[in-house]
Each structure stands twice: as structure tokens, then as C-alpha cells.
C-alpha positions in Angstrom: -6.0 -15.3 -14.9 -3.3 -14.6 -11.9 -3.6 -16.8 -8.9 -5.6 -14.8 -6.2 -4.5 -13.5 -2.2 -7.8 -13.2 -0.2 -7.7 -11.2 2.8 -10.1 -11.4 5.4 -11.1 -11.6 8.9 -12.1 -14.4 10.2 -13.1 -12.0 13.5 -16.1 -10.1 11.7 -18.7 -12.8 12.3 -19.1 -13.6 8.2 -18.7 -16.9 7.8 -21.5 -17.4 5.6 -19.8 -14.7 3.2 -16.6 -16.4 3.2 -18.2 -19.8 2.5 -20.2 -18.5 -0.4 -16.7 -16.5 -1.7 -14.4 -19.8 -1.3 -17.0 -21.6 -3.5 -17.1 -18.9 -6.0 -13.2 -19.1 -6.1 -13.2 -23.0 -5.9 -11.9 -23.3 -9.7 -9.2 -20.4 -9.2 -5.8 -20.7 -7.6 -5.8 -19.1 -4.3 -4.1 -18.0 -1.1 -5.8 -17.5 1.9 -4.7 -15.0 4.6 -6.6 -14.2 7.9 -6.0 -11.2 9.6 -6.5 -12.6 12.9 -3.5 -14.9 12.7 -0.3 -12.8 11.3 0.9 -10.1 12.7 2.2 -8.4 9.8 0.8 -8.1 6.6 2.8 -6.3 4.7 5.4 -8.8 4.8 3.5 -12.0 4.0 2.3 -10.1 1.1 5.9 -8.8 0.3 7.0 -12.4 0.4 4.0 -13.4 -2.0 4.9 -10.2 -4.3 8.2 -11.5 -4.5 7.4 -15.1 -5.5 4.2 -14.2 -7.7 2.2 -12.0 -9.7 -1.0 -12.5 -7.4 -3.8 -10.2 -7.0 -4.4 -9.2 -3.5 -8.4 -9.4 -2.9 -9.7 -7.7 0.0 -12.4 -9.3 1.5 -14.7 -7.6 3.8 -15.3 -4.2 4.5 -13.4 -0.6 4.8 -11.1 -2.1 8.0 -9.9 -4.7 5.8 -9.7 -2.5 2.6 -7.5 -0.2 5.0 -5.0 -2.8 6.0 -4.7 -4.2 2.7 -4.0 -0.7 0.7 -1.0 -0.1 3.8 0.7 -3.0 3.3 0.5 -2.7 -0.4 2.1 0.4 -0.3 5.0 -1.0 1.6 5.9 -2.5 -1.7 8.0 -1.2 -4.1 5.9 0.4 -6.3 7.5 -1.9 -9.3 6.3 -4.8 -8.2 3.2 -4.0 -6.2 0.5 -6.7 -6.5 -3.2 -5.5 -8.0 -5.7 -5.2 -5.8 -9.5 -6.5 -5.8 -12.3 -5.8 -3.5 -15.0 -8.5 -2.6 -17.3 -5.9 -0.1 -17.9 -8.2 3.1 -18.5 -5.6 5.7 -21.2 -3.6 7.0 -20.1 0.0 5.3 -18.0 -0.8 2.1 -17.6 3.0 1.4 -14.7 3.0 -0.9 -15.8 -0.4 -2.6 -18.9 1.8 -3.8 -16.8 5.1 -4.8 -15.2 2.4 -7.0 -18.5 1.0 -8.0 -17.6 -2.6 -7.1 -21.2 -4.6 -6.9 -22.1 -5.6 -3.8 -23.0 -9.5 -5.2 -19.6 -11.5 -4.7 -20.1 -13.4 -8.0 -20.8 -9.9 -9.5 -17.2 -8.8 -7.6 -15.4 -11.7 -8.7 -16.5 -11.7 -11.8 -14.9 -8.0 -11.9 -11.1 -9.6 -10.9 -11.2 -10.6 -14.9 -11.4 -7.2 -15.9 -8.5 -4.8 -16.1 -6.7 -2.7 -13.3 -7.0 0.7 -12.9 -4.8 3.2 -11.2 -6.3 4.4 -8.4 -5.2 7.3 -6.0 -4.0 6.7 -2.0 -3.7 9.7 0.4 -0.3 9.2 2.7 -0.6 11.1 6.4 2.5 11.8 7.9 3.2 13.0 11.6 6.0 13.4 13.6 6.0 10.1 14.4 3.5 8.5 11.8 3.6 7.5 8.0 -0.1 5.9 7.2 -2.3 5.3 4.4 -5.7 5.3 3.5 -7.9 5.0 0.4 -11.3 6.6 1.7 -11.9 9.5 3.7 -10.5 11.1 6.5 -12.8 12.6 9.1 -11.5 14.9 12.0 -13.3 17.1 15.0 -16.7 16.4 16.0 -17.2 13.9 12.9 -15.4 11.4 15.2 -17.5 11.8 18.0 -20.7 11.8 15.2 -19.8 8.4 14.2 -19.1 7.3 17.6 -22.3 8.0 18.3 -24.0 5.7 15.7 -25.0 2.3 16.9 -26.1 -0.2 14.4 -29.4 0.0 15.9 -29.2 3.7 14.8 -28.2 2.7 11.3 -30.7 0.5 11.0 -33.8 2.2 12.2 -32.4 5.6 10.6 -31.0 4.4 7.2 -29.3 7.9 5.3 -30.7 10.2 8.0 -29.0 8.0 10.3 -25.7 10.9 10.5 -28.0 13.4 11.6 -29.6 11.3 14.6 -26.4 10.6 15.3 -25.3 14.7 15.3 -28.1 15.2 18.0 -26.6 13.5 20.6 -23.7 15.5 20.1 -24.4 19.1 19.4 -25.0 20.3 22.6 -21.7 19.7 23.5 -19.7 20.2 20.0 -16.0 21.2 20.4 -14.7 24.1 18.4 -11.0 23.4 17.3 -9.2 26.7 15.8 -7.0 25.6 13.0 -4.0 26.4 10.7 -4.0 24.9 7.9 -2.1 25.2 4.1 -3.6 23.8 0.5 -0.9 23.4 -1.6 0.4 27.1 -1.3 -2.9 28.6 -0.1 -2.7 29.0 3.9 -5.8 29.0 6.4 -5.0 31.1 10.0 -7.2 31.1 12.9 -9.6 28.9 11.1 -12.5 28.4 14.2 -14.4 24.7 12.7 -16.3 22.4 13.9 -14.6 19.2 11.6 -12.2 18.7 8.7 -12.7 15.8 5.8 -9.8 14.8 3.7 -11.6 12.7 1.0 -10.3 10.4 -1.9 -13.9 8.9 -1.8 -17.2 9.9 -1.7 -19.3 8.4 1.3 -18.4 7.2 5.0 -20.2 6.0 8.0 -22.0 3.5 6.1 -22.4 5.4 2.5 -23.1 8.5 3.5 -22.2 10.7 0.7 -20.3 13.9 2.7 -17.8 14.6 -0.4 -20.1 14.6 -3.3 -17.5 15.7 -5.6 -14.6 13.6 -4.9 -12.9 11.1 -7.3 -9.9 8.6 -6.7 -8.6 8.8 -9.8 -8.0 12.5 -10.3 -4.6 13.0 -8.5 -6.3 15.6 -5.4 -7.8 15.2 -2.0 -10.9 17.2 -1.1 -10.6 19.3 1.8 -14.1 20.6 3.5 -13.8 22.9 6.5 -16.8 22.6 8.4 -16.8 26.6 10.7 -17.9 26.9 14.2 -21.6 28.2 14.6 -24.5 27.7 16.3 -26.2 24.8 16.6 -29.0 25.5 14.1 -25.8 25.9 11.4 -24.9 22.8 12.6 -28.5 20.7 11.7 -28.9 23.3 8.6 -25.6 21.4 7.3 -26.8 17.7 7.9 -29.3 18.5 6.3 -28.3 19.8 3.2 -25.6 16.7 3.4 -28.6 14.7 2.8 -29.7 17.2 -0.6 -26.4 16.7 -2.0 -25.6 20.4 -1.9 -23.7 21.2 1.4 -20.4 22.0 0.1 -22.6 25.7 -1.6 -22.8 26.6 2.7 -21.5 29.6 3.6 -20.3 27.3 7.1 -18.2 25.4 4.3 -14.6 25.7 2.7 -13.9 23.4 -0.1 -10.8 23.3 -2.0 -9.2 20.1 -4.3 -6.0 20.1 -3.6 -2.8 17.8 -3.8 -2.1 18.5 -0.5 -2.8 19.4 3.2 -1.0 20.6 5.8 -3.0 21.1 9.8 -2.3 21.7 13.0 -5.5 22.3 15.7 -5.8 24.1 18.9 -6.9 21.6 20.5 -5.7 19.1 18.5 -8.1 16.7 16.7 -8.6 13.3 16.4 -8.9 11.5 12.7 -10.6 8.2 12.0 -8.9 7.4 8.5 -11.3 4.0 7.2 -12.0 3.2 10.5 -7.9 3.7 11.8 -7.7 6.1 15.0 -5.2 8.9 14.6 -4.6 11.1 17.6 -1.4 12.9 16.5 -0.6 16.6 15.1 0.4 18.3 13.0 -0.2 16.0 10.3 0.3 16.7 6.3 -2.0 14.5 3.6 -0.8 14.0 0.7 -2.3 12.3 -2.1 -0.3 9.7 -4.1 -1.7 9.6 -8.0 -2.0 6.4 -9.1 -0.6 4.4 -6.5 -2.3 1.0 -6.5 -3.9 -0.5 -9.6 -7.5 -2.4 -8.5 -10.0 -4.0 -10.6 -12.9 -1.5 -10.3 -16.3 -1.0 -12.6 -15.1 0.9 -15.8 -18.1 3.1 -15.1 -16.2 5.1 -12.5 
């Protein structure tokens, strides 16, 4: 087996986690990188790309996931490490898209198997080149998610989103947007949130692109239009049925790309990453980064 980079954080309060992984990993040859102590990932991992053919394991949740997948794409592509997931965190979204157990023996044990390639979206701004592998959630979704404590999560479970949507429908921002899927072209589009997904579930697996894949070379794009409120809890709950996306306050389109520019503009949280800039363009890179995931995907 290749000698193994772990990636983690010793900042998210799982020490117990990390204790249990580092045994799991005692017989293995291994690198250990905190997040909390470089500054710069992408180059210690550009160094270890150079001098190795190491796996890079993320180890903890969709944060972590995130700043791994970046500073692997600062790589050339040639030489870009594999990637593993060891789920750590509270949401591990993508880690279940890519059916990666939740057991870190069981995830280890999945390192042994062979990579896959596996899509990344790119953003790009005026000012901005970023990556994600997950889902990324713009308009009122941000403010949604903001508004879910842990307390929420954990009293509510699934119908958690929807508690969460209460606090913030009386006061729901409608954003009027232009917007082009590969060469078809949205004007004057009035909506309540946009989601540009490579996975399937966010905010703590909550499934809100059913049909997504990340190995199928597109991004979904769901347009969520302005309404009234009782459009708004009508589409929660049919999130929860699995059968949203058939809503006549939905647009859906797979596409390879997105180009979008809000009046006002909106904010994205891409795996967690705040991005406050417009216009933006998503675009989805096939088959950029090869991770060990669950042949069952």
C-alpha cells in the first residue's frame, strides 16, 4: 500500500476520533498534517506530491474535505496525489454521496481499494478561482443554514431544514437573476435560492439534489422561484418526499456549466466556504481527483 497524508484539525474538538484513527493506522506509513498549524496546504502537499506517491486522507468533515480537494487541485493534474476520506465531522455530506462508511476501520479499510475518478466543480469570479466537491447553496439557503443550531439538528433530525426555514420566511429575500446553462440562458429569473450540486445532501445529509452524481461529468442546477410563503413550506416539504425537483417553483437542468449574476447579489456557502462575490461561472471538472470511494456508487 502507498504511505498515507492525514489531514485534520486538531481545532474541531475530536480527539478521541483521531486517537482511535492513529491506532487504526499504527502499522501503516504515515504523515500527519494539522490544519491549525500551516498556513498553506497546498504547498506542503505539493512538496509531498513531489517526493511521494502518498495518498492524501481527509480526516474530518466537509471543511476539511473542502481544503483538502483545493489544494489538490493546485497540483498538476499528472502528479496529483489520491485522495481518501475518514468522515470525522458532524455533516460528512460528500463522504456519503461517495458512500464512504461512517466506521473508520470500515474507511480505512476502503484506502486498499482502488481510486476512482471523481468530478470537482471550479467557481471563478472576477477575482476568485475556488473549488469544491459538494454542493453549492446561494440566496435564502445561506440564511436557512445559518439558522440551524446543533440543538436544532438534534431535536429535529431530517425535518431539521424546515424548522430551520421558519425562522426565516417571513423575511425571505427575492434575488432576480441572469443566468446561462451551457448555451441555454435564464433572464429576469425572480428566485428565492440557487444549488449547484456535485453531491447529493448538505446541512447535515439532507438530500436537496436527489439526482446528482460526482462521477457523471455535470453539475445540477435547481432554481428555487419567488412565491409566497406557503410555496416556500410546500417545497421543504416535498424536499423531505424526495420529489421536489417535479415543483412547478423549481428549474432543474444538468449541465456542464453555469454562468449567474443576482440583483442583489447572493451569497454562496460552497462546503461550508463563504463566497460573497458576483458574477460567478461553475464549472464542473470530469474526473479531476481520483478517491478511494465504495464501488457501490
Amino acid at each position: 500500500m502507498s504511505p498515507l497524508t492525514i489531514v485534520w484539525n486538531s481545532g474541531s474538538g475530536r480527539a478521541s476520533e483521531i486517537s482511535e484513527l492513529r491506532q487504526t493506522l499504527a502499522e501503516r506509513s504515515t504523515q500527519w498534517i494539522d490544519l491549525s498549524e500551516i498556513s498553506d496546504l497546498g504547498t506542503e502537499l505539493g512538496h509531498i506530491s513531489a517526493e511521494s506517491l502518498a495518498t492524501v486522507v481527509a480526516a474530518g468533515g466537509d471543511g476539511t474535505v473542502n481544503a483538502v480537494v483545493n489544494s489538490l487541485m493546485t497540483i498538476d493534474a499528472r502528479r496529483r496525489p489520491t485522495m481518501g476520506i475518514v468522515p470525522l465531522g458532524t455533516a460528512n455530506d460528500f463522504a456519503g454521496t461517495l458512500c464512504v462508511p461512517e466506521s473508520i476501520a470500515s474507511a480505512v479499510n476502503l484506502l486498499g481499494q482502488e481510486a476512482a475518478p471523481v468530478d470537482i466543480v471550479r467557481v471563478r469570479g472576477r477575482n476568485l478561482q475556488r473549488y469544491y466537491a459538494n454542493i453549492a447553496a446561494g440566496g435564502n439557503c445561506v440564511r436557512v443554514s445559518e439558522a440551524m443550531t446543533d440543538e436544532m439538528k438534534s431535536r429535529w433530525g431530517a425535518f431539521s431544514y424546515i424548522r430551520g426555514a421558519v425562522d426565516v420566511l417571513p423575511n425571505m429575500t427575492s434575488y432576480r437573476i441572469n443566468a446561462t446553462c451551457d448555451a441555454e440562458v435564464f433572464t429576469q429569473l425572480d428566485s428565492w435560492a440557487v444549488l449547484v450540486a456535485n453531491g447529493r445532501t448538505n446541512a447535515g445529509r439532507i438530500e436537496v439534489a436527489p439526482k446528482a452524481s460526482p462521477t457523471d461529468g455535470l453539475i445540477d442546477v435547481i432554481f428555487i422561484r419567488d412565491g409566497t410563503i406557503g410555496d416556500m413550506v410546500e417545497i421543504v416539504a416535498n424536499n423531505l418526499l424526495g420529489d421536489f425537483l417535479d415543483s412547478d417553483q423549481v428549474i432543474f437542468r444538468q449541465t456542464r456549466s453555469l454562468r449567474l449574476q443576482s440583483d442583489p447579489p447572493m451569497r454562496f456557502t460552497m462546503d461550508g466556504e463563504v463566497i460573497d462575490e458576483e458574477p460567478l461561472h461553475f464549472e464542473v471538472v470530469p474526473g479531476a481527483i481520483h478517491i478511494h470511494i465504495n464501488k457501490q456508487l
